[in-house]
N, C-alpha and C positions, 0 to 999 in steps of 0.2 A: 469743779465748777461747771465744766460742761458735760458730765456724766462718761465722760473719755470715750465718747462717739467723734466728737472734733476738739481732740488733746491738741490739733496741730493750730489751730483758733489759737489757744494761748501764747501764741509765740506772734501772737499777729494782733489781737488785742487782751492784754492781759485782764483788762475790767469789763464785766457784763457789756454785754451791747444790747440795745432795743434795734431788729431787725424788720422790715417791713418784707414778705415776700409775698410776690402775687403770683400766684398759681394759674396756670395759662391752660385751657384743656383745648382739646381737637376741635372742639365746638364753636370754639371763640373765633376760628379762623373760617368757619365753612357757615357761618351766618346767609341765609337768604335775604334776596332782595325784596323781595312781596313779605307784605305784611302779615301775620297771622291769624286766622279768626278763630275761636274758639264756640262750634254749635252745638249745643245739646238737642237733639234730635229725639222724637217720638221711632219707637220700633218699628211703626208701616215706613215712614217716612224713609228712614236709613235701606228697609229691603228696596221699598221702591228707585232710591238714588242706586242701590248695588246692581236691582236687577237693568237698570238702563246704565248702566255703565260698565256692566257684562254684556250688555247687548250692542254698545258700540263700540267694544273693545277699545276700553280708557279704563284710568285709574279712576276710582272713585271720587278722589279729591278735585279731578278737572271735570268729571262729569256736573259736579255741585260748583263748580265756579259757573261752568258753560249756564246750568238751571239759574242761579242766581242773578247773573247778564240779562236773559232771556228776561225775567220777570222783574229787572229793573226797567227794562226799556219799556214792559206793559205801564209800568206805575209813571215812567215819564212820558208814555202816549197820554193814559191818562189823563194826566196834568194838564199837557198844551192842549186837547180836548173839553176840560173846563175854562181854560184862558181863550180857546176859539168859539165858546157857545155863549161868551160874557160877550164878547166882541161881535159878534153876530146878534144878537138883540138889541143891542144901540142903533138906530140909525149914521148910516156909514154917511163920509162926507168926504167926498172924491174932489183931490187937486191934481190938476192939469200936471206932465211927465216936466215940460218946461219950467212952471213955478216953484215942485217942489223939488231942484237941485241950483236955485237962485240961492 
């Protein structure tokens, strides 16, 4: 019945069992906190992240976080730069420091 790999099973349950086993790898325990991105990158692009992160002496992977930060904060200068040139062509309309915490 069990191909007499575990003849000692049959003394323990002598009719088939349905087993569930979950296989646990090394992986499963050393999981990262940071999320994963997955870029596909053009070949200038990858020499150029290499050669600057040979040149500050960093892993590749933090040199492309550090670039990626850097060029989010351009896109959110950006941003508050079109929300400040909307707000700047309105006629502004100033209240007194006393009034406006009444």
């Amino acid at each position: 019945m069990y191909l007499g790999l575990f003849s000692w099973l049959e003394n323990v349950y002598p009719q088939p069992v349905l087993a569930l086993v979950l296989h646990l790898w090394y992986t499963s325990f050393m999981s990262t906190i940071k999320p994963r991105i997955n870029i596909t990158a053009d070949r200038d692009i990858e020499l150029a992240i290499t050669r600057a992160a040979r040149r500050d002496r960093m892993p590749v992977a933090a040199k492309a976080v550090e670039l990626l930060r850097l060029a989010l904060e351009l896109e959110e200068d950006l941003a508050l730069a079109t929300i400040v040139d909307d707000r700047l062509a309105r006629p502004a309309r100033f209240i007194a420091h006393d009034k406006a915490w009444l």
